[in-house]
Backbone as JSON, one array per atom type, in Angstrom:
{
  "sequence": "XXXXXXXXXXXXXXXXXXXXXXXXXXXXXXXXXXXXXXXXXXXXXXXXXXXXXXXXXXXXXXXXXXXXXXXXXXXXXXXXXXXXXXXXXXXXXXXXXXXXXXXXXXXXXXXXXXXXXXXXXXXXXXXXXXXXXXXXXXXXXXXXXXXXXXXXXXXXXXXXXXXXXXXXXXXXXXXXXXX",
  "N": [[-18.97, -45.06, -29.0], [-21.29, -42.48, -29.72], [-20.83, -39.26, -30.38], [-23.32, -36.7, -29.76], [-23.67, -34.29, -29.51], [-21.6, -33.94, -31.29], [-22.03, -34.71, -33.8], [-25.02, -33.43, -34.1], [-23.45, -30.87, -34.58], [-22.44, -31.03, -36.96], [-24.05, -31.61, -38.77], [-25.82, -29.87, -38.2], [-23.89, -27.2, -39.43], [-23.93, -28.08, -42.13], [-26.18, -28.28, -42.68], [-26.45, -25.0, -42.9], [-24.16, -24.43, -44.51], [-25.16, -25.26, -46.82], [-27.79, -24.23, -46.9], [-26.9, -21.76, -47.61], [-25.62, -21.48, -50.22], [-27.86, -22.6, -52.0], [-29.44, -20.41, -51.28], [-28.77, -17.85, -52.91], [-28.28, -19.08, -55.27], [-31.23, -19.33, -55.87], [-32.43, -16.69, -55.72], [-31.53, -15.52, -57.47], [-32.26, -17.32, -59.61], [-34.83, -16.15, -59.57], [-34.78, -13.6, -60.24], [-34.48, -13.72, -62.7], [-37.07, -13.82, -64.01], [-38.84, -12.76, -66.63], [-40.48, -9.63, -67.19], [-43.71, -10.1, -68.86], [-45.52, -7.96, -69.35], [-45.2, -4.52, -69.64], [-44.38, -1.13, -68.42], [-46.73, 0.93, -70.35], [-47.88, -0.88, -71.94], [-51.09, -2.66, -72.35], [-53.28, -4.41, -70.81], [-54.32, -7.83, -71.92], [-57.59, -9.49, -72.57], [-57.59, -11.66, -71.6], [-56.44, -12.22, -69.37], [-56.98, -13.12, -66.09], [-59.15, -13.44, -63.0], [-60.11, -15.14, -59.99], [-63.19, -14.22, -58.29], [-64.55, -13.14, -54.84], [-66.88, -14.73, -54.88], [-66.19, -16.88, -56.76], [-66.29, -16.72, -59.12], [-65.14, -16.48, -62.6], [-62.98, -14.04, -63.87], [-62.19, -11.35, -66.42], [-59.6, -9.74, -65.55], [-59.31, -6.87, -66.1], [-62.27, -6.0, -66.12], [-63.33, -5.41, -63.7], [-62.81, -2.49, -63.29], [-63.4, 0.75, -63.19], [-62.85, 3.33, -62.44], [-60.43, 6.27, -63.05], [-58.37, 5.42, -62.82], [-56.7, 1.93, -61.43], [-55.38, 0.16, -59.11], [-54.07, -2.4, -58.5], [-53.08, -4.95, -55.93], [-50.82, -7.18, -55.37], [-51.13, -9.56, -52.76], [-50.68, -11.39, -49.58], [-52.35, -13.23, -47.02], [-50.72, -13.51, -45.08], [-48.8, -11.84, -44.98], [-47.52, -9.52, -43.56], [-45.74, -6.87, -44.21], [-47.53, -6.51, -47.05], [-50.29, -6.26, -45.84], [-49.4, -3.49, -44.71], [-48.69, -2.02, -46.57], [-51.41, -1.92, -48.17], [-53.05, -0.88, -46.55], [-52.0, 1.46, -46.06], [-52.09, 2.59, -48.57], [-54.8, 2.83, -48.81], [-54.76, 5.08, -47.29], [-54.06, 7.08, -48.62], [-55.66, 6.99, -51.02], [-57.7, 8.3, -50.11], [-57.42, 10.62, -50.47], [-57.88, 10.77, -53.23], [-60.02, 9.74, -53.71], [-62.4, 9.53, -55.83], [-60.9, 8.88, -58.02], [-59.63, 6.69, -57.99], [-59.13, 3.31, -57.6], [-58.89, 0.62, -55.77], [-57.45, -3.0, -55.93], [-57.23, -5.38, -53.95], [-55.19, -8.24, -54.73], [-55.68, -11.46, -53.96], [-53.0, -14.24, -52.97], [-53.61, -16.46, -51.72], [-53.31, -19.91, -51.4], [-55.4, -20.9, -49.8], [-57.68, -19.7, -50.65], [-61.01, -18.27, -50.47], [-61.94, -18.9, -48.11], [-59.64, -17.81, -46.31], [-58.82, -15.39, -47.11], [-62.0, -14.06, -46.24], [-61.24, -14.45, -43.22], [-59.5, -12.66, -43.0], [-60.38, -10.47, -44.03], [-62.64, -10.19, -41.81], [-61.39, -9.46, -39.87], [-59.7, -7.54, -40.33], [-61.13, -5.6, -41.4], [-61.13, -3.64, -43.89], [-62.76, -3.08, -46.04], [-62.23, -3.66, -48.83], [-62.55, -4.58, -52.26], [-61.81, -7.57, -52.82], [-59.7, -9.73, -54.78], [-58.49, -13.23, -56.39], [-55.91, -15.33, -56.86], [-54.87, -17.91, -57.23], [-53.09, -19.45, -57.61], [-50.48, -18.13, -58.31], [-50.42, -16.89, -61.19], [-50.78, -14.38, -62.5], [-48.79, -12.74, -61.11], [-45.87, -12.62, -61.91], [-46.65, -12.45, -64.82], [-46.16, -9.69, -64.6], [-43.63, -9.25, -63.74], [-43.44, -9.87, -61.19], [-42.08, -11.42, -58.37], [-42.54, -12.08, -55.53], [-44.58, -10.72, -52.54], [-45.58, -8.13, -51.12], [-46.55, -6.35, -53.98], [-47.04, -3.92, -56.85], [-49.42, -2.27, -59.28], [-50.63, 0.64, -61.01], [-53.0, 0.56, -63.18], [-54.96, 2.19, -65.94], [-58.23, 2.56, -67.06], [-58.73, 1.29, -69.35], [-57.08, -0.76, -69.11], [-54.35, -0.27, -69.36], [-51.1, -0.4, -68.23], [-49.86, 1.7, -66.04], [-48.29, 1.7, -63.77], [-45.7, -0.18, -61.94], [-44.47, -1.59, -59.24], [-42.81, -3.67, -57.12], [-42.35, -5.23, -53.87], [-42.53, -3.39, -50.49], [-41.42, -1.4, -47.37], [-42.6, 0.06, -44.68], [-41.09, 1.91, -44.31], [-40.64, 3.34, -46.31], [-43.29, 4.91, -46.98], [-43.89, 7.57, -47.36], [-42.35, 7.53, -49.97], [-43.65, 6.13, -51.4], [-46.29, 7.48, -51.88], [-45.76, 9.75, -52.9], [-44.76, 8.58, -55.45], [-47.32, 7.5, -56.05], [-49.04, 10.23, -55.95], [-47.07, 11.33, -58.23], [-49.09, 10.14, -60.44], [-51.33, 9.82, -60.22], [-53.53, 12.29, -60.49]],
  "CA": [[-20.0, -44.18, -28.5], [-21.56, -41.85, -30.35], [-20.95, -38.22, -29.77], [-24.21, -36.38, -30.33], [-23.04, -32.57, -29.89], [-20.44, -33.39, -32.03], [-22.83, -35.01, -34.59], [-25.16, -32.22, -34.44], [-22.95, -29.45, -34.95], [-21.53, -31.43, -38.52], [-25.64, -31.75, -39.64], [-26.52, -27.68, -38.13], [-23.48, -26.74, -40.19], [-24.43, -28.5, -43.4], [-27.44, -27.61, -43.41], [-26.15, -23.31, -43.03], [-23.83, -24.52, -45.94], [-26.36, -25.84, -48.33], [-28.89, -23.02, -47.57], [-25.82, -20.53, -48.24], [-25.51, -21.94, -51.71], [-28.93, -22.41, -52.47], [-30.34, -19.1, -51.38], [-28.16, -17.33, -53.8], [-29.09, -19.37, -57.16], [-32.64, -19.25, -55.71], [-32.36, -15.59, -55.87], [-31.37, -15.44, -58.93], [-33.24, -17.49, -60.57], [-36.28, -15.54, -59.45], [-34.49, -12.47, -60.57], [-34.65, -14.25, -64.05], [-38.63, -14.06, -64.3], [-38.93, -11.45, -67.32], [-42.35, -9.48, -67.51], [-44.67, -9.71, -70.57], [-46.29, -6.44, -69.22], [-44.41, -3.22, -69.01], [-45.35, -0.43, -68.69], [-47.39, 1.45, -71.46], [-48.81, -2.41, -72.19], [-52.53, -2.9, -71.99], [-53.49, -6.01, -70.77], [-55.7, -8.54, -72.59], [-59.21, -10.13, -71.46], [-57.37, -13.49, -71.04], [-55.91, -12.54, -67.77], [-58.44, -13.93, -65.56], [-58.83, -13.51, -61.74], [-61.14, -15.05, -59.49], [-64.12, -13.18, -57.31], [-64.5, -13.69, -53.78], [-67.85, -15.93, -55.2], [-66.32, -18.03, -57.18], [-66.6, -16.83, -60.63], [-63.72, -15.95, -63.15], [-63.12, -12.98, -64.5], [-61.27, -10.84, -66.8], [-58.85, -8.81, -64.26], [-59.71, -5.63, -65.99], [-63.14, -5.76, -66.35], [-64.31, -4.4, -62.96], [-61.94, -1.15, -63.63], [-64.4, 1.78, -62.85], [-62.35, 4.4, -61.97], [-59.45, 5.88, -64.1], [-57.05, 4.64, -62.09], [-56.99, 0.8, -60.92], [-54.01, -0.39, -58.2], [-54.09, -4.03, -57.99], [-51.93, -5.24, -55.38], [-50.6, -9.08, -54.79], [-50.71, -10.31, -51.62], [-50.94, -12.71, -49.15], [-52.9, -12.33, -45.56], [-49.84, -14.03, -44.06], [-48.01, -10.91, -45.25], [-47.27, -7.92, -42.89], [-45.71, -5.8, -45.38], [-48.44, -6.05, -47.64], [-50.82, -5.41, -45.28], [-48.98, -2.5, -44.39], [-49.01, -1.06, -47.53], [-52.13, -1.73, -48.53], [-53.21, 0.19, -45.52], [-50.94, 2.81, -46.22], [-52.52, 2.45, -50.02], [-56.08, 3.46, -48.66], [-55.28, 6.57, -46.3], [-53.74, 7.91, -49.98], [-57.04, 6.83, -51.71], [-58.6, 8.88, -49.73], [-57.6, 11.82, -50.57], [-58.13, 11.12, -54.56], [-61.02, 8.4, -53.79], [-63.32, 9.38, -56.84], [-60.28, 8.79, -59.16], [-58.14, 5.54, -57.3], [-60.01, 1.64, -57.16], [-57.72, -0.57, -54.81], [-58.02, -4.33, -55.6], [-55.92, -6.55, -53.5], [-55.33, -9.92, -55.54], [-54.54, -12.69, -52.62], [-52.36, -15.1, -53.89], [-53.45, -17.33, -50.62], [-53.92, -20.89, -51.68], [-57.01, -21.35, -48.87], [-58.41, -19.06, -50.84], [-61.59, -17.67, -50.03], [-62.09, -18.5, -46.45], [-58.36, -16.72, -45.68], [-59.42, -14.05, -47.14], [-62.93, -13.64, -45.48], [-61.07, -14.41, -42.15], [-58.34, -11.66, -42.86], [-60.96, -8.99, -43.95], [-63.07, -10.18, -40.97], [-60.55, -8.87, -39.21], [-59.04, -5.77, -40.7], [-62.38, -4.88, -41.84], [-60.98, -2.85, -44.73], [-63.98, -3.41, -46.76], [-62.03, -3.29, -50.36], [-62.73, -5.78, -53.02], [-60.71, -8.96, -53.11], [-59.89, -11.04, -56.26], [-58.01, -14.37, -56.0], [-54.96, -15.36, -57.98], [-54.26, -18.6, -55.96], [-52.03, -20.15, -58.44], [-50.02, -16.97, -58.4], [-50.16, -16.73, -62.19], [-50.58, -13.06, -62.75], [-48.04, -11.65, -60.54], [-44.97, -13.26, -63.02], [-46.45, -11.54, -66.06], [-45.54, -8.14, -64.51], [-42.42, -9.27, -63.65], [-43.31, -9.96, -59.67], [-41.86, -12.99, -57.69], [-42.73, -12.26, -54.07], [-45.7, -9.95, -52.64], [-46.54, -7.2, -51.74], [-46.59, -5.78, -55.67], [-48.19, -3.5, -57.22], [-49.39, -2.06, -60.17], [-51.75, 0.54, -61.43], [-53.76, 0.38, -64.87], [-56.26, 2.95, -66.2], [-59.76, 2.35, -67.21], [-58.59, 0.3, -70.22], [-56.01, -1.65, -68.58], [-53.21, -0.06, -69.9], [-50.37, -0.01, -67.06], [-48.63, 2.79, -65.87], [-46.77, 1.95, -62.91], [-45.25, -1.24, -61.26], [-43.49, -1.74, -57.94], [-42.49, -4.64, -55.96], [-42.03, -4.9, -52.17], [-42.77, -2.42, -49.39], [-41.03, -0.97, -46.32], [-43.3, 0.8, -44.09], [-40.25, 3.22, -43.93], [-40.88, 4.28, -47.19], [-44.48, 5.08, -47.19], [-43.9, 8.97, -48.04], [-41.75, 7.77, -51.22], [-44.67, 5.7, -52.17], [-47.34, 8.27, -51.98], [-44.67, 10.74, -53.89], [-44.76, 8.14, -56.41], [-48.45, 7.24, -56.72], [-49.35, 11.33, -56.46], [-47.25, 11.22, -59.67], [-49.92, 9.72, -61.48], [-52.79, 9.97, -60.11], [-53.46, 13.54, -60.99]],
  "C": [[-20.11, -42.96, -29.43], [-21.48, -40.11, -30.09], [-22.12, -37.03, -30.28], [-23.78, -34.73, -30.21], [-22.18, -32.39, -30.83], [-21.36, -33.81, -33.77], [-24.12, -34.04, -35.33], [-24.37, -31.01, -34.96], [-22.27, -29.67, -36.04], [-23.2, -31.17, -38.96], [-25.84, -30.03, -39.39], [-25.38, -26.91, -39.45], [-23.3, -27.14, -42.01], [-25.47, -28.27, -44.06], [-27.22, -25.78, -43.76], [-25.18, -23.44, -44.51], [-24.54, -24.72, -46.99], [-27.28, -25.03, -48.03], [-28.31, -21.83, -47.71], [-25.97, -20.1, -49.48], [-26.37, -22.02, -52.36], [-29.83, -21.14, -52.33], [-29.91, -17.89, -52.89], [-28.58, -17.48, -55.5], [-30.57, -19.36, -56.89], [-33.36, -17.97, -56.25], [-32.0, -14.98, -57.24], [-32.11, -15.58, -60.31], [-34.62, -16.84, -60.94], [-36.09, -14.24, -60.12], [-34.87, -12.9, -62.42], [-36.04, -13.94, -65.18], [-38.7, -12.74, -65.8], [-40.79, -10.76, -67.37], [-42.32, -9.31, -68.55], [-45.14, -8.56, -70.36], [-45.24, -5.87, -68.69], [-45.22, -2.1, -69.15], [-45.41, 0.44, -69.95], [-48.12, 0.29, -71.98], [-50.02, -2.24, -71.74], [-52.5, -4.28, -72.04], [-54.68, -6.66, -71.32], [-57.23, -9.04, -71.23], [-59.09, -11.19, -71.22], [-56.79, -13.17, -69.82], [-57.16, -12.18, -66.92], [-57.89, -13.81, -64.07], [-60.41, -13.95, -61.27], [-62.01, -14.25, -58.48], [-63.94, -13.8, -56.27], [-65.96, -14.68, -53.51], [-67.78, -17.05, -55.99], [-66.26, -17.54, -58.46], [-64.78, -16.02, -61.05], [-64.08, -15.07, -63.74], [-61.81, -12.36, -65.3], [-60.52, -9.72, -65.62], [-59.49, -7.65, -64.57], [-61.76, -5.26, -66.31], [-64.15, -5.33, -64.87], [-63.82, -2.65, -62.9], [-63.25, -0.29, -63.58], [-63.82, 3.16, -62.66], [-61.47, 4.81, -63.23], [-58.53, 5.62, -63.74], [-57.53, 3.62, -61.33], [-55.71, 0.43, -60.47], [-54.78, -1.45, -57.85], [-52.62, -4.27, -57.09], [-51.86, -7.09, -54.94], [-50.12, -9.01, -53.7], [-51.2, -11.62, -51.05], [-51.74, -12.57, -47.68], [-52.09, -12.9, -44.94], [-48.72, -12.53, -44.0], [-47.96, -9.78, -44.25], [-46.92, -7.13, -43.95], [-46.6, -5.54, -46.35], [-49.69, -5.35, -47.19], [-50.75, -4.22, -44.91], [-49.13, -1.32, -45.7], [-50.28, -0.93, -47.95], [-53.15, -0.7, -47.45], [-52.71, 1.56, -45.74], [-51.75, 3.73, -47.68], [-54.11, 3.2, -49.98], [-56.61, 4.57, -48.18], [-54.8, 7.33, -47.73], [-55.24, 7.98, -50.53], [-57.53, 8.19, -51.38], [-58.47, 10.26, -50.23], [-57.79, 11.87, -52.36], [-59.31, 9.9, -54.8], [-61.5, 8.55, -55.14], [-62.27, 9.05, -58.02], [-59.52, 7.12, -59.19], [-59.47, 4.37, -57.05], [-58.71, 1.1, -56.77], [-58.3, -2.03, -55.11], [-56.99, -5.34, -55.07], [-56.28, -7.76, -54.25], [-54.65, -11.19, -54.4], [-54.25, -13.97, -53.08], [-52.74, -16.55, -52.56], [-54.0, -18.63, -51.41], [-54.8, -21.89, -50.95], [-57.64, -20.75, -49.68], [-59.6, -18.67, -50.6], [-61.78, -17.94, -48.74], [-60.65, -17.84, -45.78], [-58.62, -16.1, -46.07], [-61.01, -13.51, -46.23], [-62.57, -13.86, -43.62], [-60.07, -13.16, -42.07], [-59.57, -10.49, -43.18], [-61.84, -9.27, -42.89], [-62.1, -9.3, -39.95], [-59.48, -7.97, -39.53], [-59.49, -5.07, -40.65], [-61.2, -3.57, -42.46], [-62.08, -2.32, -45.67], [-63.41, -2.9, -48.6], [-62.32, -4.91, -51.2], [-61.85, -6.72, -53.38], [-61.2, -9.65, -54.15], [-58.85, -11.7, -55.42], [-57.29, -15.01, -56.92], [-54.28, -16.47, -57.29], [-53.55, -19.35, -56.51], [-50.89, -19.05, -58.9], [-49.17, -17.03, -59.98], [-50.16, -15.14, -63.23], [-49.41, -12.44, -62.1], [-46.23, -11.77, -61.61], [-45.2, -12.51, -64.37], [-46.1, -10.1, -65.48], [-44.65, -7.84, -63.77], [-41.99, -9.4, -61.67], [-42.95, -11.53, -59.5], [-42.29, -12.71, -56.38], [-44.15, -11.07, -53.76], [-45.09, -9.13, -51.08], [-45.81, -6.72, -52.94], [-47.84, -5.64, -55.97], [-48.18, -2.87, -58.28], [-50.63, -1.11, -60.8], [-52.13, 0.74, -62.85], [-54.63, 2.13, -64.84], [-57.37, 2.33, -66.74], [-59.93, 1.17, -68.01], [-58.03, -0.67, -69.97], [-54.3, -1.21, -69.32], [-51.9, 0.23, -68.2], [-49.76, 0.97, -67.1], [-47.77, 3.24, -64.79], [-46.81, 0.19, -62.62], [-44.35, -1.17, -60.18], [-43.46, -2.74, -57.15], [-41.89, -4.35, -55.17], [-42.54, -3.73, -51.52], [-42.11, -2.89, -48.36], [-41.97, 0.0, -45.55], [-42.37, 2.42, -44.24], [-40.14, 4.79, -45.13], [-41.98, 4.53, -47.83], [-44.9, 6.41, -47.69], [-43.24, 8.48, -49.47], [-43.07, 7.13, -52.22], [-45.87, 6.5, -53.09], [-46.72, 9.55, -52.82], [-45.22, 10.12, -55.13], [-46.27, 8.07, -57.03], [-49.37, 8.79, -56.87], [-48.88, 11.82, -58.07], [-48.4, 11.06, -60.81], [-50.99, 9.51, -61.2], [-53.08, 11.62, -59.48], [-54.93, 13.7, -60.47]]
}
């Protein structure tokens, strides 16, 4: 006879062993990613993001402002949402200088996004990076990350992750440089 509690609790603890062991080199390896962009780098016109119509584009070529914060996310994301929220009550107070473009790495792509800004109603401009091949050159593995450029595309900050908790260190940081 088969004892199934006892059978389970050899498979539940094999599996907590083998995702012990694997989270670790997982973690690692991601730590591995090196960026091609650092900062003081200007980025070329081959990095390409799509519109929320469909067309490709060079990332920096809607840049308008002299400061451009692209941020990678996902609309499954809380923390990104959070920041990017967080990202717009700052705007505000240097709007004519600060463009926000969230890049959503969602691979529904455009209808998750028009169902997530249906329902945030943020009304900022979404690009679409659904092969999440930009966020790797500037040295991101997970989202929210962010990054902003000036006019040319030259970068001059980078940050991965957000904590809501540290939403004053953020705005410390991005008053830095946006003067």
């Amino acid at each position: 006879m088969v004892n199934v509690p006892k059978v389970l609790a050899v498979t539940f603890s094999l599996l907590i062993v083998g995702t012990l062991l694997a989270v670790p080199a997982l973690s690692q390896e991601m730590e591995k990613t090196p960026a091609s962009l650092k900062v003081g780098d200007v980025i070329g016109d081959d990095l390409m993001v799509t519109t929320m119509g469909g067309e490709k584009i060079p990332l920096k070529k809607g840049f308008e402002k002299e400061y451009n914060l692209i941020q990678f996310m996902t609309t499954a994301c809380s923390a990104c949402r959070s920041e990017l929220m967080d990202i717009m009550v700052f705007q505000d107070s240097v709007k004519d200088k600060l463009a926000i473009y969230p890049i959503a790495m969602d691979m529904a792509g455009v209808p998750a996004v028009e169902r997530y800004e249906k329902k945030m109603m943020l009304g900022v401009t979404y690009l679409l990076d659904t092969e999440f091949t930009l966020p790797p050159l500037f040295g991101f593995n997970s989202t929210p990350s962010i990054a902003i450029l000036d006019k040319e595309g030259k970068v001059l900050y980078t940050k991965a992750g957000y904590m809501p908790s540290k939403k004053a260190e953020l705005e410390s940081e991005l008053s830095a440089i946006v003067k």
